[in-house]
C-alpha positions as CSV (number, residue, x, y, z in Angstrom):
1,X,-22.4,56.8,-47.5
2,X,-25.1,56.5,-44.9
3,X,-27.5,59.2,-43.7
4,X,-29.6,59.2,-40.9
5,X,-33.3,59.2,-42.8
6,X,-34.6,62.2,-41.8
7,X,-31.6,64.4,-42.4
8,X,-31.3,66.8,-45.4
9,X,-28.7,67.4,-47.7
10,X,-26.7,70.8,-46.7
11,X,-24.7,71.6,-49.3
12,X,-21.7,73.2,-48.7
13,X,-21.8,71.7,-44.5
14,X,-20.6,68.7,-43.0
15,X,-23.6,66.6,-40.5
16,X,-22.6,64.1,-38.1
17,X,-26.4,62.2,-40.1
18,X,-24.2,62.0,-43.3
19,X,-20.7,59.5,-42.5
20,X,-18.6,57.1,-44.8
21,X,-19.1,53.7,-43.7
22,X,-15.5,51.5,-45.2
23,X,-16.7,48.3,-46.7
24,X,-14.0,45.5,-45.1
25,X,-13.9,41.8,-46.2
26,X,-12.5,39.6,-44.2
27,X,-11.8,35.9,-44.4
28,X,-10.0,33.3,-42.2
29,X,-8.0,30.9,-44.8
30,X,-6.5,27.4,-43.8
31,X,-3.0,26.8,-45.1
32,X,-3.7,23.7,-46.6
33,X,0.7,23.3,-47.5
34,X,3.3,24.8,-49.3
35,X,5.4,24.5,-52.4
36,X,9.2,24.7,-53.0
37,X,10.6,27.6,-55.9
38,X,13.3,25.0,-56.6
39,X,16.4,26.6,-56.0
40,X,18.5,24.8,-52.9
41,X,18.7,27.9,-50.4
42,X,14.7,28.4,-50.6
43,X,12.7,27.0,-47.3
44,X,9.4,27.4,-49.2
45,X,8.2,29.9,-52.6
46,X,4.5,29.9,-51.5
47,X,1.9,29.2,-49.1
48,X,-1.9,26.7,-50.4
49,X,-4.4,28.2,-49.2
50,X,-8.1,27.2,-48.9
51,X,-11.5,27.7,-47.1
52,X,-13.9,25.1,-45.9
53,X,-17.1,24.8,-47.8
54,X,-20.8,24.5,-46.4
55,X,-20.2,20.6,-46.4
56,X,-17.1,21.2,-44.0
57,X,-14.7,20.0,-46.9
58,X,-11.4,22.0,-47.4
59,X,-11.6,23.6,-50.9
60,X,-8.4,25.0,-52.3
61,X,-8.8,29.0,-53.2
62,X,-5.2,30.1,-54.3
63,X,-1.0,30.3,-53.5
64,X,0.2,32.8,-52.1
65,X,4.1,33.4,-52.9
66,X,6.7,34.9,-51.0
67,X,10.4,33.5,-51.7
68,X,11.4,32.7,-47.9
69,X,15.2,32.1,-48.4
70,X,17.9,31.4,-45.3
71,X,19.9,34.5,-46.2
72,X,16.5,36.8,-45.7
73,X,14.3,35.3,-43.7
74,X,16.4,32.8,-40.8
75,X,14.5,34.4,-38.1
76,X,11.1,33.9,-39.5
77,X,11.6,30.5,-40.2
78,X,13.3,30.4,-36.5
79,X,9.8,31.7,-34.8
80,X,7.6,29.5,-37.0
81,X,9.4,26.6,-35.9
82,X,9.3,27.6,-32.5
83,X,5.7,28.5,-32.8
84,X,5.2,24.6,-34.1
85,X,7.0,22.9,-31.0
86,X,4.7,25.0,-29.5
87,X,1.8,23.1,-30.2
């Protein structure tokens, strides 16, 4: 909560002085590679991801894993590749 200073508590009444402020963390994470689930129709099980450090070095933080597989996910695969001949 955040209240203007000078504004008093009135129970019972709402005051544009008294408003809930949402907290929201945000990062921007490099995907650093991935990692294979091991079964033959799996593109990729996970995603390595990390952050850069104050000496500009690329530190790994976690995986995050999603099974991407050809039978549910052929047309993501199809727009990431598209999105990498892209570049």
């Amino acid at each position: 909560m955040a209240k203007d200073k000078s504004s008093l508590y009135l129970p019972g009444k709402r005051s544009p002085a008294w408003q809930k402020i949402k907290r929201v963390r945000e990062s921007e994470f490099v995907v650093g590679g991935y990692s294979f689930g091991g079964t033959r129709k799996e593109m990729f099980s996970g995603l390595l991801l990390g952050l850069y450090d104050d000496r500009q070095r690329l530190v790994y933080t976690e995986q995050l894993q999603q099974v991407m597989s050809e039978d549910n996910d052929s047309q993501k695969q199809r727009r990431a590749e598209d999105r990498i001949g892209q570049r």
